[in-house]
C-alpha positions as CSV (number, residue, x, y, z in Angstrom):
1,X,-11.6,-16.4,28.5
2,X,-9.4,-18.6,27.4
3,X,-6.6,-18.9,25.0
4,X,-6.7,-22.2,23.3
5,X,-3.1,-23.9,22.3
6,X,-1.7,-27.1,21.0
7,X,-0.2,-29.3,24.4
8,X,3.3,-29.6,24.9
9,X,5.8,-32.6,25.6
10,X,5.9,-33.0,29.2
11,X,9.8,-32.7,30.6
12,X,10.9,-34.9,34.0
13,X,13.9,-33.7,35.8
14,X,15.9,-36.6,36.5
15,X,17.4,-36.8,39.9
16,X,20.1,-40.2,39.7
17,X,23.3,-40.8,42.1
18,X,26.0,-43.4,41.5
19,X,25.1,-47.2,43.0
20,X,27.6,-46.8,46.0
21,X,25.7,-43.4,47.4
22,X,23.6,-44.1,50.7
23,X,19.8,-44.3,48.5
24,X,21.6,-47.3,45.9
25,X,19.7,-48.0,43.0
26,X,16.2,-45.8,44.2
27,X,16.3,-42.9,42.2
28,X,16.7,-45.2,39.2
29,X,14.4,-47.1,40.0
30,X,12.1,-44.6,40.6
31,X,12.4,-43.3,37.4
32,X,12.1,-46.4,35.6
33,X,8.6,-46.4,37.1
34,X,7.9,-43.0,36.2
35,X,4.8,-43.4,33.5
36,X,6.1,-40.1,31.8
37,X,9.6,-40.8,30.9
38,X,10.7,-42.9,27.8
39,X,11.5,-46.6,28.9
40,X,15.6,-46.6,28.0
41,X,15.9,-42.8,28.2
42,X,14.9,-41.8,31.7
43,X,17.7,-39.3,32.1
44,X,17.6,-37.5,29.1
45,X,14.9,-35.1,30.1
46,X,12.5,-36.8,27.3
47,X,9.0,-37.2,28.0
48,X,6.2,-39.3,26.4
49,X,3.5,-37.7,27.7
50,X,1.4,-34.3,26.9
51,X,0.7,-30.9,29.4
52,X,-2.0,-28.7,28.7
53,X,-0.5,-25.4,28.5
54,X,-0.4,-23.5,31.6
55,X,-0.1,-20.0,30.5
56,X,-0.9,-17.7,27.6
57,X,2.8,-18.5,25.9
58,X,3.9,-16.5,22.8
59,X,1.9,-16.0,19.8
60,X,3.6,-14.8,16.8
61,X,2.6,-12.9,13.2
62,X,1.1,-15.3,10.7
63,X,0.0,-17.7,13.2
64,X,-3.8,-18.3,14.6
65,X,-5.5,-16.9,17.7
66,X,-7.9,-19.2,19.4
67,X,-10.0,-18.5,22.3
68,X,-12.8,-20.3,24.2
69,X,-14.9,-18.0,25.5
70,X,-17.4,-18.6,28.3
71,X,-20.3,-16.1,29.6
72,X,-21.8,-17.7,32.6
73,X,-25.3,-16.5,33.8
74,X,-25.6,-14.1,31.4
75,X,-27.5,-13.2,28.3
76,X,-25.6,-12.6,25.3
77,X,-22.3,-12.2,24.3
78,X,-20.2,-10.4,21.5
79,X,-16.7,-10.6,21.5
80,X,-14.4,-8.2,19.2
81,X,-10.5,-8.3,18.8
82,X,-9.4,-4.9,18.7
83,X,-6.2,-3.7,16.9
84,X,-3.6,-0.5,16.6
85,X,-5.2,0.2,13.7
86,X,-9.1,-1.8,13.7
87,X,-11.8,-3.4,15.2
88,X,-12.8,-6.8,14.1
89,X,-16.2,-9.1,15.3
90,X,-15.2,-12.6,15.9
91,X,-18.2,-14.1,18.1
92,X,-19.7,-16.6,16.1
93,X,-22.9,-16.6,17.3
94,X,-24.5,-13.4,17.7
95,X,-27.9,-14.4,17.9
96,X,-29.7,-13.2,21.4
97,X,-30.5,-16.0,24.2
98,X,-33.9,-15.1,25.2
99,X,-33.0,-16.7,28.6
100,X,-30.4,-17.8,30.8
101,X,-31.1,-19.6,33.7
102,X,-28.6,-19.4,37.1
103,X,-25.4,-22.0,36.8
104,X,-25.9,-22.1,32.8
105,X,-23.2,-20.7,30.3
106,X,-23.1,-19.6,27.1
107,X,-20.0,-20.7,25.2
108,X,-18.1,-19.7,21.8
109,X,-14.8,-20.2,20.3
110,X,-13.0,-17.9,18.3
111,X,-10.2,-18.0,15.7
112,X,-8.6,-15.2,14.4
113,X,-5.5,-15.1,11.8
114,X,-3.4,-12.6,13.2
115,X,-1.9,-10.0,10.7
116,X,-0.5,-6.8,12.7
117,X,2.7,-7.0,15.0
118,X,2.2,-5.4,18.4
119,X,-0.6,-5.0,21.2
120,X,-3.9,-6.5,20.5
121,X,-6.9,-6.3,22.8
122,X,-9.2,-9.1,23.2
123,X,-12.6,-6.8,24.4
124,X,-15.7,-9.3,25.4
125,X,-18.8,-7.1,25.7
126,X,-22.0,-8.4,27.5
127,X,-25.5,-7.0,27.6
128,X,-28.4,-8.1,29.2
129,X,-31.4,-7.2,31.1
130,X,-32.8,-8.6,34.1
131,X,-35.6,-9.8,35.9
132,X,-36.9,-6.3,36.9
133,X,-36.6,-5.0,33.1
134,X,-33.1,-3.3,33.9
135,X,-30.8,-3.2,31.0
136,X,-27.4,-3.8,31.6
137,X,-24.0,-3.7,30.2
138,X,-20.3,-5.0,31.1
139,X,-16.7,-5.3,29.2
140,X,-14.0,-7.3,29.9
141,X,-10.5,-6.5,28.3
142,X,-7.8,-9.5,27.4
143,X,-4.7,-7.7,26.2
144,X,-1.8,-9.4,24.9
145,X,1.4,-9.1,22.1
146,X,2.4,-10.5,18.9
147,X,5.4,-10.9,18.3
148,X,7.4,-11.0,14.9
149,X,8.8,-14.8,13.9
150,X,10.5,-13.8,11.4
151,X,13.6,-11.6,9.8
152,X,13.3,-11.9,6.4
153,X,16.2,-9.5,3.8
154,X,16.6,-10.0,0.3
155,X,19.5,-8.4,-2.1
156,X,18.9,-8.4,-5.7
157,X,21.6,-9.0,-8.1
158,X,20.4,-7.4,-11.7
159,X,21.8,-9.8,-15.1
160,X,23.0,-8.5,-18.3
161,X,20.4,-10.5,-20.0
162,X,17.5,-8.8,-18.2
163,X,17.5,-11.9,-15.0
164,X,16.9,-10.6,-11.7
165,X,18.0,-12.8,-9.1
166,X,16.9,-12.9,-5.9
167,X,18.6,-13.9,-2.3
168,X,16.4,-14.3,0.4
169,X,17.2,-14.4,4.2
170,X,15.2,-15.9,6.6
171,X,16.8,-16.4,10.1
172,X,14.2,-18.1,13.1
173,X,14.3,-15.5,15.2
174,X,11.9,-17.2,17.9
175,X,12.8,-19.8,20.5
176,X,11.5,-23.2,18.9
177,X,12.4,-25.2,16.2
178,X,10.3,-24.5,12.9
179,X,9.7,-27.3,9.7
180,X,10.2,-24.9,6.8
181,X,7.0,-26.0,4.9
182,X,6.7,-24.0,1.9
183,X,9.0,-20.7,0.6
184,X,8.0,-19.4,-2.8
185,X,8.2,-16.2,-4.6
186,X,4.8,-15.3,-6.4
187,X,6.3,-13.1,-9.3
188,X,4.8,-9.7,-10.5
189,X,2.8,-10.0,-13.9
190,X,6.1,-9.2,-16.2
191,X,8.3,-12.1,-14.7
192,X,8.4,-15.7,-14.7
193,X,10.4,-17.3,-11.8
194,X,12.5,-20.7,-11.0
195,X,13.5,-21.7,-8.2
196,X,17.3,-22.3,-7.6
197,X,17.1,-24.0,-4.1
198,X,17.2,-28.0,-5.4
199,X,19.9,-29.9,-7.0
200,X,19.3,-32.9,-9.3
201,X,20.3,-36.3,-7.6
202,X,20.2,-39.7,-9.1
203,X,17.6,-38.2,-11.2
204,X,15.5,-37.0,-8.9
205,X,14.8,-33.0,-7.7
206,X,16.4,-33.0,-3.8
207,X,16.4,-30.0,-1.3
208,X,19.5,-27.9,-1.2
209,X,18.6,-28.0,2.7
210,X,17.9,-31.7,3.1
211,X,15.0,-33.8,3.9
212,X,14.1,-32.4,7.0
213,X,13.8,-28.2,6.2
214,X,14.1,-27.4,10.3
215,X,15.1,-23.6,11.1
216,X,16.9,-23.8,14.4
217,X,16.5,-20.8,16.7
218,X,18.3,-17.7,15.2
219,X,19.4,-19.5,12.3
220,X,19.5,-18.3,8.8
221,X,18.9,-19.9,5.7
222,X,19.3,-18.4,2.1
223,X,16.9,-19.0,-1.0
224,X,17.7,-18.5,-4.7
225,X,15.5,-17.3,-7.1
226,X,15.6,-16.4,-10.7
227,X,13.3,-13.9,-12.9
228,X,13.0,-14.2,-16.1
229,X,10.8,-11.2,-18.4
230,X,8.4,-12.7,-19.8
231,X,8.5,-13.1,-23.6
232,X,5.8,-10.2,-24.2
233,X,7.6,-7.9,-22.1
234,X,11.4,-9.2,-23.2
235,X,11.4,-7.4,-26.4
236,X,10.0,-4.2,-24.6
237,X,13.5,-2.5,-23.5
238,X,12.0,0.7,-22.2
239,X,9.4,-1.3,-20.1
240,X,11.4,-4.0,-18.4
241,X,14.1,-1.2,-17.5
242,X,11.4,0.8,-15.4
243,X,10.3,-2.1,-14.0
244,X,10.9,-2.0,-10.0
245,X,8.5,-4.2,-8.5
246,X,9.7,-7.8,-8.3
247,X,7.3,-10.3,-6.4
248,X,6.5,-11.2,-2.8
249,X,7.4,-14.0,-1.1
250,X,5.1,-16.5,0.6
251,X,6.5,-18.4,4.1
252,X,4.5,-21.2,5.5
253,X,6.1,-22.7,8.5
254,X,5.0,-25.5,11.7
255,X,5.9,-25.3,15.1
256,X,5.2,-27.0,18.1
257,X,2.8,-30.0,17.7
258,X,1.6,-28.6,14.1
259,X,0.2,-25.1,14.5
260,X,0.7,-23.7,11.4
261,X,1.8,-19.9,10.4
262,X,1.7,-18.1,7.2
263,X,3.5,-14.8,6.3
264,X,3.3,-12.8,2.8
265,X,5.7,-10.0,2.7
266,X,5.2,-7.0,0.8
267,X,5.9,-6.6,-3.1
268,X,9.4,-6.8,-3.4
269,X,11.0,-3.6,-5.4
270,X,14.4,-3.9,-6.9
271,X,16.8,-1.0,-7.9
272,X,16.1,0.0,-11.7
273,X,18.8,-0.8,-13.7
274,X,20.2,2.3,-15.4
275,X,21.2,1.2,-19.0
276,X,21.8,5.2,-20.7
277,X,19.8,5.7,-23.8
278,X,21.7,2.7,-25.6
279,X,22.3,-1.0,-24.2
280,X,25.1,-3.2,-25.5
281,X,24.6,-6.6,-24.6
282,X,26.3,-10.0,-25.8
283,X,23.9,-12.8,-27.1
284,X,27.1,-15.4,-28.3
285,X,30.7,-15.4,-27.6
286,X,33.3,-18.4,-27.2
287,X,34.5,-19.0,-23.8
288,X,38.4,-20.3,-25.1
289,X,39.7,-19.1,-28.2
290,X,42.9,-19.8,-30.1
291,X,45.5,-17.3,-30.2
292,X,45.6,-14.9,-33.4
293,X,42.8,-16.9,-34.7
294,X,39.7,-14.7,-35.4
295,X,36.6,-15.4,-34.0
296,X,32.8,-14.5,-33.9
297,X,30.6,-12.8,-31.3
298,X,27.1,-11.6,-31.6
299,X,25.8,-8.2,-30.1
300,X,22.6,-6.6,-29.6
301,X,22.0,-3.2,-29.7
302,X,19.1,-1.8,-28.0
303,X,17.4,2.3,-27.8
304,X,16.3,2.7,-24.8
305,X,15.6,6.1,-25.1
306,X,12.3,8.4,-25.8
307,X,13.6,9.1,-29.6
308,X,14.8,7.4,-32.5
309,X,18.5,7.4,-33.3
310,X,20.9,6.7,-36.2
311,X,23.9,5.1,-35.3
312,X,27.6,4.6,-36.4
313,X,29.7,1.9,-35.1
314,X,33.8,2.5,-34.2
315,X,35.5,-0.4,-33.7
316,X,38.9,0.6,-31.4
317,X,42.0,-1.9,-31.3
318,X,43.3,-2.3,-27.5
319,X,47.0,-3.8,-27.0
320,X,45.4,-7.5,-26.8
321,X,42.4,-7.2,-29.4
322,X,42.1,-6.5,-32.6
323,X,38.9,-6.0,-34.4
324,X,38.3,-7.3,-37.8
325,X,36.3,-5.3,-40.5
326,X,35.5,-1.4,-41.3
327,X,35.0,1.1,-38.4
328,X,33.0,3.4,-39.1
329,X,30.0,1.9,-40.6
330,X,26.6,3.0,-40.5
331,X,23.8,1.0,-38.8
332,X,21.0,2.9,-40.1
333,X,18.3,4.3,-37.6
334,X,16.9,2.7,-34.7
335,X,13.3,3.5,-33.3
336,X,12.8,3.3,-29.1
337,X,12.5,-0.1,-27.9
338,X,13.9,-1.3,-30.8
339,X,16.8,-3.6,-30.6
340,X,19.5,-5.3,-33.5
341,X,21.6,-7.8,-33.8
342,X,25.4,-7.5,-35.2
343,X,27.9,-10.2,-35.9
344,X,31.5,-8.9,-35.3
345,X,35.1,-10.6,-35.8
346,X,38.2,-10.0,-34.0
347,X,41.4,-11.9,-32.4
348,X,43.7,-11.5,-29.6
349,X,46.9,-11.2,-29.9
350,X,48.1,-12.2,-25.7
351,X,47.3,-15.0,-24.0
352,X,45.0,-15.6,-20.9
353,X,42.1,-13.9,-20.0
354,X,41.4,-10.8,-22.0
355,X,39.0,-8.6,-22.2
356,X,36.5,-7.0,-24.8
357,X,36.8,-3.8,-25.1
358,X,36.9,-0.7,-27.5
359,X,33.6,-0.5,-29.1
360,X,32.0,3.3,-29.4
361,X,28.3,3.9,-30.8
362,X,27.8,7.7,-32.1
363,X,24.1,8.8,-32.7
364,X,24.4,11.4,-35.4
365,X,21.6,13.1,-34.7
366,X,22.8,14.0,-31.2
367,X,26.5,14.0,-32.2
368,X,26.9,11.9,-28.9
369,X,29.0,9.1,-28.6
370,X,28.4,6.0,-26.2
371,X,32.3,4.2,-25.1
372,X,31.8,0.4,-24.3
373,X,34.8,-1.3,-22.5
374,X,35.1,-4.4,-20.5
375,X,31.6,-5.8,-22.4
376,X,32.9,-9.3,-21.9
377,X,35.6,-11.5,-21.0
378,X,37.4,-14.4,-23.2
379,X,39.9,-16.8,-22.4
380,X,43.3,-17.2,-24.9
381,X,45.3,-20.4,-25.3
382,X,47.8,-21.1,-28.0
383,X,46.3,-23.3,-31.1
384,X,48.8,-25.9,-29.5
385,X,47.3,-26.1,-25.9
386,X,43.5,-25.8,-27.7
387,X,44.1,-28.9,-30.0
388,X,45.8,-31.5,-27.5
């Protein structure tokens, strides 16, 4: 048995000495006429030539196992890759030879996408019978590890306007360079997702990372990703706030001389939210307002509770806002799930950033009153500074 890999660069050692050393010029000379170093490069340790592998190396999760398997003077052959946790059959011909004559071989190759981190065991069973009518039976046992290529963490960061973002950390954690050839998020079925890991140049779509997307050994790179509900679930309040499972994210990288590896992590689950039984979010607001001017904002008010509610709004004057209109007034009932929209006034009275606070919703069915402070911030310039 044996494992089948890409070839590697072949590396020289150069051995070189100044010209006034007793051998002169020969070492350089001699590696000028080396066929295997790079003509202009001889001591850099470059090679231009391949070498067949000459031991079983490293194989890694997501990547490929390849064998060539040869049964010499024998009958038949099966060959199974056996797992922690299952047995798989991977000969691809498992037809019986009727005979096979002394010096002949029998020969398969195998390829198996490995999926499981730890000890596998490559088990090649043969069965025959000979020339007196004896069956017979042998195994042979090829044990070996995969390792993990990969560390891959991801911290979600929940929006007020139901985005999830999400930040994923892959670091190389093996001992070659890899060409980052694909990272995507597949979303869950309630979430559409853009990718924030390209920037617009010249008016064209470039990689945050560059051309070239190589992962050093035990470096890390970050990826940015945004969920958005989508429009059928949006509108569902009581849905989208029980909704922990995000997406998975699909790695596809190339090492070596091209051998490919593929990883899918498991679905992705998120922290739910915890909104209480009513959400106040802001839909429009003005980033710079003038000072003791009024001005406009538009809330939404969603139940995300089990039962319906009928609501008051309070409007509460702080020492730098003031609301404009009646506190007090009623909003009228509002079923589960259901969300409206309210257009309030107010002004600030201090300059510089300033913050919105002082709104209070009281369900009266419940008597229970829900404080909202700090809902958003707003920046305050004199009408002087605003106009120039």
């Amino acid at each position: 048995v044996m494992r089948l890999t890409k070839p590697t660069l072949f590396t020289n050692i150069p051995v070189t000495c100044e010209e006034r050393d007793l051998p002169g010029n020969l070492f350089n000379q001699l590696m000028k006429d080396d066929p295997s170093t790079v003509k202009g490069a001889e001591t850099l340790m470059l090679g231009e030539m391949l070498t067949l592998p000459q031991n079983f190396g490293n194989i890694f999760l997501g990547e490929t196992f390849s064998s060539y398997i040869s049964v010499h003077n024998d009958s038949n052959q099966v060959a199974d890759l056996q797992t922690s946790s299952q047995r798989l059959n991977l000969s691809a011909s498992s037809a019986a030879v009727a005979e096979l004559k002394p010096d002949c071989c029998i020969d398969d190759v195998i390829h198996h996408e490995v999926k499981e981190i730890g000890t596998h065991i490559l088990v090649c069973a043969v069965s025959y019978t000979t020339q007196t009518g004896e069956k017979m039976y042998f195994r042979k046992f090829f044990k070996f590890q995969v390792l993990k290529p990969l560390d891959v963490k991801t911290k979600f960061y929940n929006a007020e306007t139901d985005e999830v973002f999400l930040e994923a950390q892959i670091q190389n954690i093996t001992t070659s360079p890899m060409f980052m050839e694909k990272v995507s998020l597949e979303p869950s079925m309630m979430y559409n997702v853009a990718e924030l890991n390209t920037v617009d140049a010249a008016g064209e779509s470039e990689s945050t990372f560059g051309a070239r997307t190589y992962l050093q050994p035990m470096d890390t790179r970050q990826y940015l990703y945004c969920l958005k509900p989508k429009q059928e679930f949006a509108e569902k309040a009581g849905v989208i706030k029980g909704v922990t499972v995000i997406g998975k994210l699909d790695i596809v990288w190339k090492t070596n001389l091209g051998e490919r590896g593929r990883l899918q992590t498991s679905q992705l689950q998120r922290m739910a939210p915890g909104y209480g039984d009513v959400r106040l979010s802001l839909e429009t607001i003005p980033d710079t307002v003038n000072l003791e001017e009024p001005f406009d904002i538009t809330c939404k008010i969603t139940n995300c509770s089990e039962r319906t509610m009928d609501l008051v709004l309070e409007m509460c004057n702080t020492n730098s806002i003031h609301w404009c209109g009646v506190s007090g007034r009623q909003l009228g009932k509002l079923h589960p799930s259901s969300s409206l929209h309210l257009a309030l006034t107010l002004l600030s009275s201090v300059q510089g950033l300033q913050s919105v606070s002082g709104l209070r919703l009281t369900d009266t069915f419940l008597k229970r009153t829900y404080e909202y402070d700090d809902i958003a911030q707003v920046c305050v310039v004199s009408s002087e500074i605003k106009q120039s």
